[in-house]
Each structure stands twice: as C-alpha cells, then as structure tokens.
PDBQT receptor file of N, H, CA, C and O in Angstrom, charges set to zero:
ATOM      1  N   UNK A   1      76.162  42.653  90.409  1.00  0.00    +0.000 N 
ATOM      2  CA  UNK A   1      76.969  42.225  89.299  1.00  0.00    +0.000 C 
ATOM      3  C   UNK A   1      78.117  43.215  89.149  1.00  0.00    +0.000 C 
ATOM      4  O   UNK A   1      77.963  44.415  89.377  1.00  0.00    +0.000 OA
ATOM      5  N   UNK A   2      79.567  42.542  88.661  1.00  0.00    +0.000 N 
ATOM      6  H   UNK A   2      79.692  41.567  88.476  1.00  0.00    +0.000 HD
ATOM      7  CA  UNK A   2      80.416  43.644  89.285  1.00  0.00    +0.000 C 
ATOM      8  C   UNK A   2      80.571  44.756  90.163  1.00  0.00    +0.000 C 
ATOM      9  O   UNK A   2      81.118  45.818  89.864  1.00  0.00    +0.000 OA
ATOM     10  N   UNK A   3      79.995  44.421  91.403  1.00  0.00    +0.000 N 
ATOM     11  H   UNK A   3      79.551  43.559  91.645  1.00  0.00    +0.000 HD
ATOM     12  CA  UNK A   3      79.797  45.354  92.228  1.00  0.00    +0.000 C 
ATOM     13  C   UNK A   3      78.674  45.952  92.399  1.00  0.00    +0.000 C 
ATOM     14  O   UNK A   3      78.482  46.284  93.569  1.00  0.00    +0.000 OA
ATOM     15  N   UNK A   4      77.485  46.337  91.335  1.00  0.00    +0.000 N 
ATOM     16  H   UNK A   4      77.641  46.068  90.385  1.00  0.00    +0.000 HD
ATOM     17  CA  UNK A   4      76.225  46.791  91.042  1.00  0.00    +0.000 C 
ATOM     18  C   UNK A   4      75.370  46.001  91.646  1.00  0.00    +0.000 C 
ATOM     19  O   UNK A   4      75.432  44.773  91.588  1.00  0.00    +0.000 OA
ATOM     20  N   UNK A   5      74.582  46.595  92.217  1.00  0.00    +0.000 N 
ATOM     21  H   UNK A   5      74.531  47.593  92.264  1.00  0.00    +0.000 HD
ATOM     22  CA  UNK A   5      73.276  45.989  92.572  1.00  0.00    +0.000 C 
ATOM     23  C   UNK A   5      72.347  46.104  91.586  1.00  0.00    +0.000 C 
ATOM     24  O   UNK A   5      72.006  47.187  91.111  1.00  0.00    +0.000 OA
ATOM     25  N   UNK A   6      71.691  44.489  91.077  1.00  0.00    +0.000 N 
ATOM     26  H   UNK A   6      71.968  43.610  91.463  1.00  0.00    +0.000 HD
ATOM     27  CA  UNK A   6      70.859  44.380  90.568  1.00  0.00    +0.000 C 
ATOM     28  C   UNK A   6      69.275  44.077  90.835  1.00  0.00    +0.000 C 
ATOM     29  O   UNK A   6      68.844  42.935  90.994  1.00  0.00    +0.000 OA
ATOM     30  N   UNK A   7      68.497  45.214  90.862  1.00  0.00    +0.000 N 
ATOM     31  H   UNK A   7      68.847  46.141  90.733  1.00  0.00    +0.000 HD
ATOM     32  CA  UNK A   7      67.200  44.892  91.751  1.00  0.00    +0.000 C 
ATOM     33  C   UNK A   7      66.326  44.462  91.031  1.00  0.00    +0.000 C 
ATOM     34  O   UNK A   7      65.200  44.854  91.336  1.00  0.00    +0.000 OA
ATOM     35  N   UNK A   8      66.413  43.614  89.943  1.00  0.00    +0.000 N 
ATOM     36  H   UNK A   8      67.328  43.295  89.695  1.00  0.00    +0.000 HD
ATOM     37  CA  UNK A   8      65.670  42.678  89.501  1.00  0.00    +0.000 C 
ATOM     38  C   UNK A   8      66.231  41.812  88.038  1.00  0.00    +0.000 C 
ATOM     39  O   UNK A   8      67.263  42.070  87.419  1.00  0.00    +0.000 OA
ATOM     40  N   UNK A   9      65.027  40.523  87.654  1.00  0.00    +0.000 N 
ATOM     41  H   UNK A   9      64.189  40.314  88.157  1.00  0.00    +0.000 HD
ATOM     42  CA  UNK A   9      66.064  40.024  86.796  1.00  0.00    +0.000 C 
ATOM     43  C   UNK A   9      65.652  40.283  84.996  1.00  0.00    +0.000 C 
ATOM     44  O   UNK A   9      65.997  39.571  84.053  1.00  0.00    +0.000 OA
ATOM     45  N   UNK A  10      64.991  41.277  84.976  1.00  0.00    +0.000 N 
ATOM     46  H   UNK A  10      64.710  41.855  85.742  1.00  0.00    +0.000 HD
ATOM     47  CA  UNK A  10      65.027  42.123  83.995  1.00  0.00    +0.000 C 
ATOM     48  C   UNK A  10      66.180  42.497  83.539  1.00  0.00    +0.000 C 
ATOM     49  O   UNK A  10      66.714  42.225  82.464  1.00  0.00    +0.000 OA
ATOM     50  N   UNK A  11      66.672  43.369  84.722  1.00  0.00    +0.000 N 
ATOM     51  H   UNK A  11      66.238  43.590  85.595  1.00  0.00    +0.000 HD
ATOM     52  CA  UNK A  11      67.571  44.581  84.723  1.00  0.00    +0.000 C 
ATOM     53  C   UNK A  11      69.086  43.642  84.932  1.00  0.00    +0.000 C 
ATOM     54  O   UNK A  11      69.997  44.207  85.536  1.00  0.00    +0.000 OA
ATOM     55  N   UNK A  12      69.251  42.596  84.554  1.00  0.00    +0.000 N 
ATOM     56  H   UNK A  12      68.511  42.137  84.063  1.00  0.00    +0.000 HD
ATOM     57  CA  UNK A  12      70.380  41.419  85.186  1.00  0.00    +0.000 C 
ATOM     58  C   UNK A  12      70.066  40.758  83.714  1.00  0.00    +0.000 C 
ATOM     59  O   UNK A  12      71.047  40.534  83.005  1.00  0.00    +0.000 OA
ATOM     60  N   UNK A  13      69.168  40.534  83.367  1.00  0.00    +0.000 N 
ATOM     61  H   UNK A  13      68.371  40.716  83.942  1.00  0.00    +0.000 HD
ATOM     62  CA  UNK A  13      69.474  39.862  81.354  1.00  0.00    +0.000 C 
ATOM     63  C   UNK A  13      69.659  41.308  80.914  1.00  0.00    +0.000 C 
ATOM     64  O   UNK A  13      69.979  41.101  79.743  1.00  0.00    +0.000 OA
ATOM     65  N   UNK A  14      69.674  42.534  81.045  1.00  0.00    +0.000 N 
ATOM     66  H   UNK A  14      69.413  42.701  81.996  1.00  0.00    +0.000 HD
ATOM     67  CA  UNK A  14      69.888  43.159  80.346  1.00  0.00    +0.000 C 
ATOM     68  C   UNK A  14      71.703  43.441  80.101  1.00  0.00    +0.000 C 
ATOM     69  O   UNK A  14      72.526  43.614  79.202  1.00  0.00    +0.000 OA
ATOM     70  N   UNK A  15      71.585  43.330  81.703  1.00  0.00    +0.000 N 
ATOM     71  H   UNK A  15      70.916  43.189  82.433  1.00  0.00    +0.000 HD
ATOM     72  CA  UNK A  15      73.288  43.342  81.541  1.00  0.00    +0.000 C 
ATOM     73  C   UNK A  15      74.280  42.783  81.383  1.00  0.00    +0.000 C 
ATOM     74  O   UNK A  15      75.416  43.230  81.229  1.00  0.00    +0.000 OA
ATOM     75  N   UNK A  16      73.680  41.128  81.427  1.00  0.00    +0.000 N 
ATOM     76  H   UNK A  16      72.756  40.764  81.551  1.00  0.00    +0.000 HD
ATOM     77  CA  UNK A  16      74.533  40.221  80.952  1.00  0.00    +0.000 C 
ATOM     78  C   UNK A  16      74.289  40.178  79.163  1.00  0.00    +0.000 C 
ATOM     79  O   UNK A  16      75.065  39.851  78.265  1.00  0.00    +0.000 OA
ATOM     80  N   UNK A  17      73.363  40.492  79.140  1.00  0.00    +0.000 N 
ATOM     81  H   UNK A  17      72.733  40.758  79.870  1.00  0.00    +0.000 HD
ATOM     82  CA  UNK A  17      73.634  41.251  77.189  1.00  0.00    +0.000 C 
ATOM     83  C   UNK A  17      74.511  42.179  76.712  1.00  0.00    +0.000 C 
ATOM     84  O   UNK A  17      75.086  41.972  75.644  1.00  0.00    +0.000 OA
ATOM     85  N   UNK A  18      74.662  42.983  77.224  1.00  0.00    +0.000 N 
ATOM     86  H   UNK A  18      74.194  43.151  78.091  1.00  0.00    +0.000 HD
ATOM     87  CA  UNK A  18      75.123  44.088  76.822  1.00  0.00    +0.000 C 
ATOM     88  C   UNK A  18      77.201  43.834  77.114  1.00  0.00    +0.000 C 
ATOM     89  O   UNK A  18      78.142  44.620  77.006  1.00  0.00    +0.000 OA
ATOM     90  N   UNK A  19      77.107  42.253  77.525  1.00  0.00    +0.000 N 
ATOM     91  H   UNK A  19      76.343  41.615  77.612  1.00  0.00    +0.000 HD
ATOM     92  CA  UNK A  19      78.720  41.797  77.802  1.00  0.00    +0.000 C 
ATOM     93  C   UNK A  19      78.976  40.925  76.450  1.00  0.00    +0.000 C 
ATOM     94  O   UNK A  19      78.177  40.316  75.739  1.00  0.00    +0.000 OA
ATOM     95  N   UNK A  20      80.242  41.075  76.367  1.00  0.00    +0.000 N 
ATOM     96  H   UNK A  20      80.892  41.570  76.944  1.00  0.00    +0.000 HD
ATOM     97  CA  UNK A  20      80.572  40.421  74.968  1.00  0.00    +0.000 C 
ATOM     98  C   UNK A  20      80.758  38.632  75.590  1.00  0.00    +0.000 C 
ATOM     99  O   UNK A  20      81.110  38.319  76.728  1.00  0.00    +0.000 OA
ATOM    100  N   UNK A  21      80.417  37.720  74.502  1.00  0.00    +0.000 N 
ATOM    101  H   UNK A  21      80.131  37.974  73.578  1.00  0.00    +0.000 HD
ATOM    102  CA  UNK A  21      80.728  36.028  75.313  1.00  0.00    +0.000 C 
ATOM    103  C   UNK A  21      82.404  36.194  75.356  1.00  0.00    +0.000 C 
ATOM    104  O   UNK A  21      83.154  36.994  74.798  1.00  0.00    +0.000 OA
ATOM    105  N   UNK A  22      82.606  35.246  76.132  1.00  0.00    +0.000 N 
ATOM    106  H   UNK A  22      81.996  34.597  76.585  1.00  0.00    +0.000 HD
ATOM    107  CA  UNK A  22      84.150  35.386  76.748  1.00  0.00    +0.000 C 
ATOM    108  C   UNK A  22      84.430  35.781  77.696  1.00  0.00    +0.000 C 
ATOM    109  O   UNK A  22      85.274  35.277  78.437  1.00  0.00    +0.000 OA
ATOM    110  N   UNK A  23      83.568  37.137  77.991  1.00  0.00    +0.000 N 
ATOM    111  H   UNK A  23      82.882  37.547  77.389  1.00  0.00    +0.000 HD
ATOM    112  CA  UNK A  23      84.150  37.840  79.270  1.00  0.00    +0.000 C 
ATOM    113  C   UNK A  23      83.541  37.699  80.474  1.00  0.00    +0.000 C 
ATOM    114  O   UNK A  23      82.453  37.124  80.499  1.00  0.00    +0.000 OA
ATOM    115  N   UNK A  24      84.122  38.193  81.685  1.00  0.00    +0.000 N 
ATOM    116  H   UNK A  24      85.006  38.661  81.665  1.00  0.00    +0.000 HD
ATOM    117  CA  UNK A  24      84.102  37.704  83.181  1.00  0.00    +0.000 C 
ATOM    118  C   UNK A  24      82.876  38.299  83.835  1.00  0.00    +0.000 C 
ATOM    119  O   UNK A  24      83.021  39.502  83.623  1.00  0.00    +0.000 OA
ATOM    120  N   UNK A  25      82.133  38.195  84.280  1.00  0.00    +0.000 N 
ATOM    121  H   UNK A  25      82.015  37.217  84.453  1.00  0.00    +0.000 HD
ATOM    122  CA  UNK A  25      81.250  38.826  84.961  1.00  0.00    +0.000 C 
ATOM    123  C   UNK A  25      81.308  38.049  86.423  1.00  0.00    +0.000 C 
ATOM    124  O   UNK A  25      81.186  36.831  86.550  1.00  0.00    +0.000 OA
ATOM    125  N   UNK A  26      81.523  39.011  87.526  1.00  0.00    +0.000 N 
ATOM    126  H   UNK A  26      81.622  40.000  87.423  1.00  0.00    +0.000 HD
ATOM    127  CA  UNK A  26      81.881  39.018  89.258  1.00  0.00    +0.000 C 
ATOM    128  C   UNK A  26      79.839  38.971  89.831  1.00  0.00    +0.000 C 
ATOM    129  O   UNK A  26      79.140  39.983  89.771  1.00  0.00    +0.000 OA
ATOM    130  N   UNK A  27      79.400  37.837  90.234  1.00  0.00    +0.000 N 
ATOM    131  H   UNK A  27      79.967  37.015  90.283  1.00  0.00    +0.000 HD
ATOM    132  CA  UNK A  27      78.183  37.922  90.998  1.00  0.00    +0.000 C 
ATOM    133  C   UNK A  27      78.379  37.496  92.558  1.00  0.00    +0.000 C 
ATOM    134  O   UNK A  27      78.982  36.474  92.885  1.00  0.00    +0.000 OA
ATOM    135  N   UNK A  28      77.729  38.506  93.577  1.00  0.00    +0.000 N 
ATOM    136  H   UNK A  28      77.239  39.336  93.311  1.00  0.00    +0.000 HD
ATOM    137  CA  UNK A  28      77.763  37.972  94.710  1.00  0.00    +0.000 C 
ATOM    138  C   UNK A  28      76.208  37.869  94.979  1.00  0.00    +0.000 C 
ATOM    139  O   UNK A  28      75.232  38.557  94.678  1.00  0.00    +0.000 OA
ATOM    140  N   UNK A  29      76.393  36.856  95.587  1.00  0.00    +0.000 N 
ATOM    141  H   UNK A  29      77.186  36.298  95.832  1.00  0.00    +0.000 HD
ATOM    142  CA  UNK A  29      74.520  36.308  95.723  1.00  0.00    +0.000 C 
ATOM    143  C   UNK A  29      74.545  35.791  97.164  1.00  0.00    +0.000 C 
ATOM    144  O   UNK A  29      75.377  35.046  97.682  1.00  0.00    +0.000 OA
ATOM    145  N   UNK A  30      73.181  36.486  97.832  1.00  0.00    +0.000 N 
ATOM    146  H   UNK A  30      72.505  37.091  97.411  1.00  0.00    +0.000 HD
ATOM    147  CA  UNK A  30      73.292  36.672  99.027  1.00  0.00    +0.000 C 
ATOM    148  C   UNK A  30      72.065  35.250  99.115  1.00  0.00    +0.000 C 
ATOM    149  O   UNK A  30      70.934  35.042  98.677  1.00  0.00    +0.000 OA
ATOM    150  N   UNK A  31      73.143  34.448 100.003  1.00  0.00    +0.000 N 
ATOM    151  H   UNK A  31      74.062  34.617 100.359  1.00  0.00    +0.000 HD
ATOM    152  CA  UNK A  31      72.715  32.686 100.027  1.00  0.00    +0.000 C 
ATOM    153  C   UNK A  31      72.139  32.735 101.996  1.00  0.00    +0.000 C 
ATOM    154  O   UNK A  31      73.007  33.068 102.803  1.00  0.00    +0.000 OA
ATOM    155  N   UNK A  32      71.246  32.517 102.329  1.00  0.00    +0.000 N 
ATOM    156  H   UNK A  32      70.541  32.246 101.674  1.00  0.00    +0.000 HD
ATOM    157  CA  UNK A  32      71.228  32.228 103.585  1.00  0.00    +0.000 C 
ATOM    158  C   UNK A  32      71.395  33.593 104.768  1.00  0.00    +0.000 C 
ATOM    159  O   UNK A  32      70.587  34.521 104.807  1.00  0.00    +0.000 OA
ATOM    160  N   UNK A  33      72.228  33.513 105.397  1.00  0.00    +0.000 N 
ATOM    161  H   UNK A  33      72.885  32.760 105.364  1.00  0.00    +0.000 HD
ATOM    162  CA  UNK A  33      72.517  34.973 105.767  1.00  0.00    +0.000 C 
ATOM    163  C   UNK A  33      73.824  35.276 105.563  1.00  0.00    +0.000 C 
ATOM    164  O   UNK A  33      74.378  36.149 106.231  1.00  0.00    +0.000 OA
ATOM    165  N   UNK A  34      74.531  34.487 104.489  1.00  0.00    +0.000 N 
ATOM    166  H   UNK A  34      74.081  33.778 103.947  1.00  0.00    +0.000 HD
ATOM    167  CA  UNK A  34      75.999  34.953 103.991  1.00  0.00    +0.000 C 
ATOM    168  C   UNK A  34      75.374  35.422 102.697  1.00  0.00    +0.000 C 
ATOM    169  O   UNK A  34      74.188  35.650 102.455  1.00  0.00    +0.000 OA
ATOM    170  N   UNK A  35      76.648  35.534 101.767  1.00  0.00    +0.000 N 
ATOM    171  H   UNK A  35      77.611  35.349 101.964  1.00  0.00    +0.000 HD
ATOM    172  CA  UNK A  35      76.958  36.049 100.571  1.00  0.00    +0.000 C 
ATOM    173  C   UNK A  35      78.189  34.924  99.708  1.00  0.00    +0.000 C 
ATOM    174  O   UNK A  35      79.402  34.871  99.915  1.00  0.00    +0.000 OA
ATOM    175  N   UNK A  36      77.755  34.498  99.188  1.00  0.00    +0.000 N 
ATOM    176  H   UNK A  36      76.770  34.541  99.020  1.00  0.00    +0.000 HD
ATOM    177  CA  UNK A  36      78.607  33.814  97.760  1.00  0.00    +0.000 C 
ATOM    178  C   UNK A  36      79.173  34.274  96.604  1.00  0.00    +0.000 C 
ATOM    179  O   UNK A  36      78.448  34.320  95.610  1.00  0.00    +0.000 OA
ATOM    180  N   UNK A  37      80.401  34.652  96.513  1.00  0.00    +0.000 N 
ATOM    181  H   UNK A  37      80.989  34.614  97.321  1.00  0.00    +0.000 HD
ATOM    182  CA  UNK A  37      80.893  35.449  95.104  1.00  0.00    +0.000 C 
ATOM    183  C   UNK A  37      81.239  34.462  94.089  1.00  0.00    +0.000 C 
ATOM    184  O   UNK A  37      81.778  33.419  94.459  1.00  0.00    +0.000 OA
ATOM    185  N   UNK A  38      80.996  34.662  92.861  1.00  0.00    +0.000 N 
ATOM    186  H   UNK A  38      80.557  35.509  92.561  1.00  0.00    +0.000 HD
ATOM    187  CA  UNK A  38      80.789  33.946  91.382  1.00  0.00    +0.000 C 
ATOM    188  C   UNK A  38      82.043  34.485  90.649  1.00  0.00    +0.000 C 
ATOM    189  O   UNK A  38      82.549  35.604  90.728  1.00  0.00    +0.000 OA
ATOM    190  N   UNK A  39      82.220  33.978  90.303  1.00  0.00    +0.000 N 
ATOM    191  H   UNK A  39      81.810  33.069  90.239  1.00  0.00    +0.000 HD
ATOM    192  CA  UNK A  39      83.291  34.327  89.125  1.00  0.00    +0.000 C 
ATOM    193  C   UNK A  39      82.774  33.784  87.715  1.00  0.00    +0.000 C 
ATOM    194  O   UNK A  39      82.918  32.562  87.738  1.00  0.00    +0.000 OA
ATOM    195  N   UNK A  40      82.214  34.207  86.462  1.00  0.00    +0.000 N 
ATOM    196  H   UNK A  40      82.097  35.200  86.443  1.00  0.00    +0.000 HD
ATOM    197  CA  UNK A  40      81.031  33.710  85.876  1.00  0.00    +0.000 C 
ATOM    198  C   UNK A  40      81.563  33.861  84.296  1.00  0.00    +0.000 C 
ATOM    199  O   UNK A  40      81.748  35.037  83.985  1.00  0.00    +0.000 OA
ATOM    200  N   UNK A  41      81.781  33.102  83.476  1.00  0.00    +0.000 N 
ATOM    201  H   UNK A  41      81.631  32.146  83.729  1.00  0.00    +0.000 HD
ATOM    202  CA  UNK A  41      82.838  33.885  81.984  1.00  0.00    +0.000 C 
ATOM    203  C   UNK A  41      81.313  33.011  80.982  1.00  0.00    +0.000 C 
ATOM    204  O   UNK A  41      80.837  31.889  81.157  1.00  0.00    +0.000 OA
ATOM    205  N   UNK A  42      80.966  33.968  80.088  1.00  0.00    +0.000 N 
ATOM    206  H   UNK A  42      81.352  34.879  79.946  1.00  0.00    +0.000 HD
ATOM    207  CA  UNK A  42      79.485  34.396  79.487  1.00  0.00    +0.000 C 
ATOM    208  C   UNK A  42      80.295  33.584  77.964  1.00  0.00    +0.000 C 
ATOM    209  O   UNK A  42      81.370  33.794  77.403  1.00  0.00    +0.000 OA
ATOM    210  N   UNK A  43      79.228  32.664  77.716  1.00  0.00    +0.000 N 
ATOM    211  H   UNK A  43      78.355  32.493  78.172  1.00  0.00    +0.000 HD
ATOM    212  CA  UNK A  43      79.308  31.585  76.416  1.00  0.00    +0.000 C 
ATOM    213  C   UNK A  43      78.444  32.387  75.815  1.00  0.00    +0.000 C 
ATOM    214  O   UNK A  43      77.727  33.275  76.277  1.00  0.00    +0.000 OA
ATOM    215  N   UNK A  44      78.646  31.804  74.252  1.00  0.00    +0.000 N 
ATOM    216  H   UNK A  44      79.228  31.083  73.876  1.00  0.00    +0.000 HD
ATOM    217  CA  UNK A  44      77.389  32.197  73.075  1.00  0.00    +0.000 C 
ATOM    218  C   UNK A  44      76.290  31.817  73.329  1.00  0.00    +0.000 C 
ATOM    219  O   UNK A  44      76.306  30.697  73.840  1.00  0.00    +0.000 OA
ATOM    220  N   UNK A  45      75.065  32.350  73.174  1.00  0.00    +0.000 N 
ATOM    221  H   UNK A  45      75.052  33.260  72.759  1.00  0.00    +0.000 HD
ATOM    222  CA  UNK A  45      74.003  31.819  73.442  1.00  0.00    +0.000 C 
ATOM    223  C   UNK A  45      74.000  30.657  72.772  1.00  0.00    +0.000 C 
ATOM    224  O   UNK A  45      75.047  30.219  72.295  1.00  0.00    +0.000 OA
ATOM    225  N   UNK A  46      72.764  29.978  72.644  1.00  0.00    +0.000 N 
ATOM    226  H   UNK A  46      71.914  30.335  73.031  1.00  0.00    +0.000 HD
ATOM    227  CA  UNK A  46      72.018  28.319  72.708  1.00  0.00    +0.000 C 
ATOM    228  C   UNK A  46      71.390  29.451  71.001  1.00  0.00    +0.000 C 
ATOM    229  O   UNK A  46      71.127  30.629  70.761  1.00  0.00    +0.000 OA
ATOM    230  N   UNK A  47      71.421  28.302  70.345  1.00  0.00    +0.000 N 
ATOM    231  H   UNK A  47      71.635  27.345  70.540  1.00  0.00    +0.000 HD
ATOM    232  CA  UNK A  47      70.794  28.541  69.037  1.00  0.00    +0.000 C 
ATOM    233  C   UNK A  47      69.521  28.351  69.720  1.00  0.00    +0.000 C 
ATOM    234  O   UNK A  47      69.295  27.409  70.480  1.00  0.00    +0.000 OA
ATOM    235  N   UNK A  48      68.279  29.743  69.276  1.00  0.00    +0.000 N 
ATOM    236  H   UNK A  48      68.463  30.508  68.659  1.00  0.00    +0.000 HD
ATOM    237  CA  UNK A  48      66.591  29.120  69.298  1.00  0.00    +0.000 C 
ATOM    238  C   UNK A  48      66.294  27.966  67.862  1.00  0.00    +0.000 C 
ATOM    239  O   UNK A  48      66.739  27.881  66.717  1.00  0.00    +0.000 OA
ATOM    240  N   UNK A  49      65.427  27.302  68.586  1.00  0.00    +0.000 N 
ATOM    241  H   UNK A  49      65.066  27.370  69.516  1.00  0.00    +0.000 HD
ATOM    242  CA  UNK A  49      64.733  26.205  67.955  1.00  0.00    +0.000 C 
ATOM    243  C   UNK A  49      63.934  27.152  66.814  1.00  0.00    +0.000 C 
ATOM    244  O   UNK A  49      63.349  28.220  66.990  1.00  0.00    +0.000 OA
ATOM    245  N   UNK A  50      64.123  26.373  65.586  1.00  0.00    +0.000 N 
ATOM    246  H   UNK A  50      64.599  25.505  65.443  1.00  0.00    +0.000 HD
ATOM    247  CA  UNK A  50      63.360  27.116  64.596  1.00  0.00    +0.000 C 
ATOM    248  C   UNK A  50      61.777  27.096  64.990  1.00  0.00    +0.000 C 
ATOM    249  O   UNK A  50      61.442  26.064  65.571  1.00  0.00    +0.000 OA
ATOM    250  N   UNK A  51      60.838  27.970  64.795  1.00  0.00    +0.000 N 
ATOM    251  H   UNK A  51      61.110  28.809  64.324  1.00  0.00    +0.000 HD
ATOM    252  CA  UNK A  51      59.169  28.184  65.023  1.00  0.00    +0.000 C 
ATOM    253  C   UNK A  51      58.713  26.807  64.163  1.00  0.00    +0.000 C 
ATOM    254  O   UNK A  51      59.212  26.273  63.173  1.00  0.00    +0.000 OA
ATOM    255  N   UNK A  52      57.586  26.489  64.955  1.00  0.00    +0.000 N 
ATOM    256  H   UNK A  52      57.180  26.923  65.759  1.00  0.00    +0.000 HD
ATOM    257  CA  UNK A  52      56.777  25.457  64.387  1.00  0.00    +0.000 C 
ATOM    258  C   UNK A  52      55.900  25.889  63.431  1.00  0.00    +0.000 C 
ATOM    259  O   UNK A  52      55.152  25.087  62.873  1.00  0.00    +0.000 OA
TER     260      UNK A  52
C-alpha cells in the first residue's frame, strides 16, 4: 500500500483507517505471476445496522 508492504490483512484495515475518506490510496497486488497497480480513493464507511 503506497509502496509498503502489507503482510497481512489486519495490518491493511488498520491502514486504510488511519486515511481520511476522499483520499488516494496506491495498491499493487501481485495477480498470477504479474502485479496489478490500484489507484483506490477511500468513501465513508457503510452505516452498521443497529443491534437486534
């Protein structure tokens, strides 16, 4: 993620938290035996469903 390697997806919600919504986040995701780069711009979360 921007360049960072993220070695798990713990550590990958943490950092797409810690980005304000609006802004760009760069993912390259290694597809097959290439690599795919993302260009990725972070919305407001999804309202949670109120508890039953």
């Amino acid at each position: 993620m921007d360049g960072n390697l993220v070695p798990d997806a713990r550590v990958a919600v943490a950092a797409v938290r810690s980005r304000r919504p609006g802004s760009t986040i760069v993912l390259t995701v290694g597809r097959g035996s290439g690599r795919l780069r993302l260009s990725v711009r972070l919305a407001t979360g999804l309202p949670r469903p109120a508890p039953r």
